[in-house]
N, C-alpha and C positions, 0 to 999 in steps of 0.2 A: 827826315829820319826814315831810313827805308826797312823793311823787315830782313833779319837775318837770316840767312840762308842755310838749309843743312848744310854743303860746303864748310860756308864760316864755322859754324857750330863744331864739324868736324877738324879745323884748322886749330882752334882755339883750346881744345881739350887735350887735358895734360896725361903724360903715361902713366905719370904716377896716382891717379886716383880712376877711380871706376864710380862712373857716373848713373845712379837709378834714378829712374821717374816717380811721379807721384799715383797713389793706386788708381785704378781703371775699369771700368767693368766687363767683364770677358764672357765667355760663354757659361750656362749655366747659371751667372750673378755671382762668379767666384772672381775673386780680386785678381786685376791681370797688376806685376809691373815690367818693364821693360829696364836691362842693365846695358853699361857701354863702358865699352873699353879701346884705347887706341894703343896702336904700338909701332916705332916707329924704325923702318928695316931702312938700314946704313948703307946698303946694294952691296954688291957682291958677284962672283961668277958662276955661271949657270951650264951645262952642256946644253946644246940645242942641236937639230938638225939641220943644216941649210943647205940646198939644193941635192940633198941623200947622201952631204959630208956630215959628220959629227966634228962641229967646233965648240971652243968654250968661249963665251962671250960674257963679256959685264952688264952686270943688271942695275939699274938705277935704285937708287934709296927713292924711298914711299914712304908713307904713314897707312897702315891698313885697320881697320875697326872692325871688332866684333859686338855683335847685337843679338841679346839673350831674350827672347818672352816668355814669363815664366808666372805660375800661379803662387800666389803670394804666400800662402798657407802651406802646402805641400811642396812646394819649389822642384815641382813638374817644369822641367824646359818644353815651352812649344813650339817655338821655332829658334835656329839658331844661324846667325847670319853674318859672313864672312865680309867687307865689304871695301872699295877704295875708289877713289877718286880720281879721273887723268888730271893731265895739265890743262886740257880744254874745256873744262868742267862737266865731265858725264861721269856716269858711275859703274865701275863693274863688281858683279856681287854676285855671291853663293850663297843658297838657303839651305841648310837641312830640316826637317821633318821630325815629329816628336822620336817616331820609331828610329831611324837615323841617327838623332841624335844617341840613343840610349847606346847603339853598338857602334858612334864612334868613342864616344868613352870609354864604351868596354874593349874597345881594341886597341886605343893608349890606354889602358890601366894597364892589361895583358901584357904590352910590349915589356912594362916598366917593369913586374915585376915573374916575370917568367925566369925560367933558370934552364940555360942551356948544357947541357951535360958534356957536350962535348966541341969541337969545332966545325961539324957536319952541318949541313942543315936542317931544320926542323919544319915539316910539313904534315899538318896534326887536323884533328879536327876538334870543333868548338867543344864537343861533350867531353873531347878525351883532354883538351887542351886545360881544364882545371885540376885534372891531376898531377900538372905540371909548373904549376905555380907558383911552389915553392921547394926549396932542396929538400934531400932526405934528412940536413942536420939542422935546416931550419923546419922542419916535421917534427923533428926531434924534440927540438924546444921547446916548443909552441905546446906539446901536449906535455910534456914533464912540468910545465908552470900553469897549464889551466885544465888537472886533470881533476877536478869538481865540477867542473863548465862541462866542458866535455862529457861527462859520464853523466849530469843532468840531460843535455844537450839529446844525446841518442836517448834515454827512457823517456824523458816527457815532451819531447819538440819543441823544448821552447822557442819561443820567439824571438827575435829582434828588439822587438818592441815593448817585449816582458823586461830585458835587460834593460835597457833605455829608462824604461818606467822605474825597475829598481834603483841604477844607480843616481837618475834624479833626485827618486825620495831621500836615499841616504844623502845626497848633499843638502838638500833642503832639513834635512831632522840635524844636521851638523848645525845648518846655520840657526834652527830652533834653541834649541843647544848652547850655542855661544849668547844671543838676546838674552836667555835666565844667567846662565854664569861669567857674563865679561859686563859690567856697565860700559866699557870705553866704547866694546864693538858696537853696542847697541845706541850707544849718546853717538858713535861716527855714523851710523847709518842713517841717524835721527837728523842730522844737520846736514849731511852730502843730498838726504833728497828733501828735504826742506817739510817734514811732516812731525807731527804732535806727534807722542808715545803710542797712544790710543791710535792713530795712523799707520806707525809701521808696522803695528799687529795685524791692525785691518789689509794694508797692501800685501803683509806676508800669506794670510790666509786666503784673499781672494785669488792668488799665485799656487794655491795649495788647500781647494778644498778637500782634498781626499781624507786629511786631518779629522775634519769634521764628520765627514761620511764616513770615517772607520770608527772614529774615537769618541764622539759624544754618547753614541746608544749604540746597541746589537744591531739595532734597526739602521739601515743604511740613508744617508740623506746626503742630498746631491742640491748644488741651485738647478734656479728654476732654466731653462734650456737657452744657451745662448746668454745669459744675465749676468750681472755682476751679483755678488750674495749681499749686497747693501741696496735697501730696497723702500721707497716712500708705498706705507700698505693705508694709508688713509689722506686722501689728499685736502690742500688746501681750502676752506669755504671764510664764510663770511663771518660765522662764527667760532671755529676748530680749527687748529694748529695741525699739520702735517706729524705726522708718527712716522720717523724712519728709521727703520730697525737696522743695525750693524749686519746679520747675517740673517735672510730669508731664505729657509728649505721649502726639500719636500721629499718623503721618504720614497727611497727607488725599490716599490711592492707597484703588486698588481693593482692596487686601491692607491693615490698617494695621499697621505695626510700633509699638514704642513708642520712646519716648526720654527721658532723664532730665538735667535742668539744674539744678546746683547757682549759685547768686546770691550772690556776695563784691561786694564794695567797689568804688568805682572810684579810692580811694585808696589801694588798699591793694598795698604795695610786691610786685616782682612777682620780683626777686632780692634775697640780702641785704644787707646795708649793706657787707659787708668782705669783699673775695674769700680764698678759700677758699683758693686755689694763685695763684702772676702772673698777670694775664688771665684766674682763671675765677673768677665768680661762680655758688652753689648755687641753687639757688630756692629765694627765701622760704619761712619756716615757714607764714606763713598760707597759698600759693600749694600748698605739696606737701599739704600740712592738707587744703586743701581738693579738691584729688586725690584721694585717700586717702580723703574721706569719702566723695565720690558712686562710690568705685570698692566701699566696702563697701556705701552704699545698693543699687546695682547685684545684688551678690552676693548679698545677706540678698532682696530679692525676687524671684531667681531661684532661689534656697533654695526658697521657700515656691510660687512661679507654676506652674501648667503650661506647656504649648510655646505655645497660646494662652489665654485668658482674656475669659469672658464678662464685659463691665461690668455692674450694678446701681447701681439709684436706692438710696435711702435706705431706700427701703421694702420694697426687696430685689425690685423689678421689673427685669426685664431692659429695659437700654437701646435693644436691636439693634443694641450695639456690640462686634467682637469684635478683639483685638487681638491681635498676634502678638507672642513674647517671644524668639526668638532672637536670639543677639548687640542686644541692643539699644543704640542711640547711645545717648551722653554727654557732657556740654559742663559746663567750668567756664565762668562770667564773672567775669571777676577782672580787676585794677587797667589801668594805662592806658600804651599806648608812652610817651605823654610823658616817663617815669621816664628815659628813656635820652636824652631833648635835653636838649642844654648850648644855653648863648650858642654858644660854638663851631661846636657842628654836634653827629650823636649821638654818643654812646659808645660805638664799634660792638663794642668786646670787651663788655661788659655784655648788648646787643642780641644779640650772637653766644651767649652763654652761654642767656640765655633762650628763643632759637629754636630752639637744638639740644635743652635738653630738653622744648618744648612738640614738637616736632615727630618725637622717637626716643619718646612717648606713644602705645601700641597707643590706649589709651583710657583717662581722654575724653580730648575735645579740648577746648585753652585756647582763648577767644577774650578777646578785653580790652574793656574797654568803647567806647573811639575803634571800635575794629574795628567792633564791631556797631553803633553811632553810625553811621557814614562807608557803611555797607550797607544799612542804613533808609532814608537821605538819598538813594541811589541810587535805591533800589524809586519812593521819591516822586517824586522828579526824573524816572523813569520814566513815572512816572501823569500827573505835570503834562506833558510833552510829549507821549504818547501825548494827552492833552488841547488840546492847543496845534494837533497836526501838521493 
């Protein structure tokens, strides 16, 4: 069995898929991967020069590849390599260069969508050539349909990346959105990715901590750098069980403190079925359960913490993160007001029962899902008018 050759490797790859590697370590420790693509020219005719006559000659069909290196994260191109094979087997190849690479793109985008005014030629230069990029009736358009963007746009400069960032969250507060008011959407997503209830919360928030860093306190809290917000804060011994808390902060101030979020249900009942005395309803067993556990997680990592707490990587490098542990907050997320509307109107002894004991809580504190829903929606509705004004 002999090893296969780039050749083979290049023989055997189909036009129709585009083939990536597996990640790499590149300069800096930033993830390199390499992409590849073959394409396959049918030949054809070419003018050429031969002996200072101009003839047209036939070109032979080839298979030629292109080869992208590229950082995984930012999908920076750093080299980009043209390449083909003889029939003898050598190789002829073209590289271009990160900078290269940026102004050959930008001179096929240009080509593509430039607007010729007339049949003359056009010989322009780069700064002046972006004013020419689109007609005067497709100027026309473009600002009669995004004349809010635009008049943002010139007062506050926005960014790129301000937009990007807003219209993410609005698809993310949609798909928030749909979880509380469709069971179908939220039971398909629950079984397409094979996760408990209590999971696809957790997946959606760790895809979306900003939720939490806008919407639990004024105070802003962020995970810890590089981390997932699901976090083991007391580890295994010989006598004590692991405490792993659903979401581990730390407020983004000049001091951080920490904070701890335990992640229930947003169906899940928030007092019990059958009052307890006339007009009082207990809190749910899952609701006080889930109390009770982020109030021992709490305890068991202030057991084992000091006052503050230097973070470590994996590899036991300090992060230059250092966190402070007194009194640290705590927040259940747990089920949803709607439990308390009738057709009627609410239940307000039920409602009354529930408020009195999330509210007579030193700690934590209950929020329900609508709640932190309905607080997102704001931050947003914030961004898009601060976008708008």
């Amino acid at each position: 069995m002999h090893d296969v050759s780039e050749q083979e490797i290049h023989l055997s790859m189909r036009t129709d898929k585009t083939y990536v590697s597996p990640t790499m370590k590149g300069f800096a420790d930033q993830k390199v991967r390499i992409a590849n693509k073959v394409f396959d020219n049918p030949g054809g005719h070419e003018f050429a020069l031969v002996k200072g006559e101009v003839i047209l000659r036939e070109t032979p069909a080839g298979r030629f590849q292109i080869k992208a290196t590229f950082f995984e994260t930012s999908r920076g191109i750093q080299t980009l390599t043209i390449q083909k094979f003889t029939k003898h087997g050598g190789k002829e190849y073209f590289t271009f260069l990160p900078g290269e690479v940026t102004r050959l793109l930008k001179f096929l985008t240009d080509i593509k969508r430039i607007n010729f005014p007339d049949e003359g030629k056009v010989n322009i230069a780069d700064a002046d050539l972006e004013q020419l990029l689109l007609s005067p009736e497709q100027i026309k358009r473009v600002a009669g349909d995004n004349q809010q963007l635009l008049a943002a746009l010139a007062r506050n400069e926005i960014t790129t990346e301000d937009v990007v960032a807003l219209g993410y969250r609005k698809r993310e507060l949609r798909v928030f959105d749909r979880f509380l008011t469709e069971p179908a959407f939220f039971k398909a997503t629950q079984e397409h990715r094979g996760l408990s209830p209590e999971g696809v919360w957790q997946r959606f928030f760790e895809r979306n901590p900003w939720i939490f860093g806008t919407s639990l306190s004024l105070i802003h809290f962020c995970p810890l750098d590089d981390r997932k917000m699901e976090q083991v804060v007391r580890g295994f011994s010989v006598t004590d069980p692991g405490k792993r808390v659903d979401a581990l902060l730390r407020s983004h101030a000049l001091i951080s403190t920490t904070c701890f979020v335990e992640i229930k249900r947003h169906d899940t009942g928030l007092v019990s079925d059958d009052q307890y005395r006339s007009g009082i309803w207990q809190p749910s067993k899952e609701l006080s359960g889930a109390v009770a556990q982020v109030q021992g997680t709490v305890a068991a990592a202030l057991d084992q913490w000091h006052s503050q707490e230097t973070v470590y990587d994996v590899d036991g490098n300090p992060t230059g993160e250092v966190i402070f542990t007194t009194e640290p907050r705590s927040y259940v997320i747990c089920g949803s007001l709607t439990e308390f509307q009738t057709k009627p109107g609410v239940n307000d002894r039920k409602f009354r029962s529930f408020e009195l004991y999330r509210r007579n809580l030193v700690r934590p504190e209950v929020v329900t899902f609508d709640e932190l829903y309905q607080r997102a929606r704001l931050i947003v509705e914030a961004d898009q008018d601060s976008t708008n004004a």
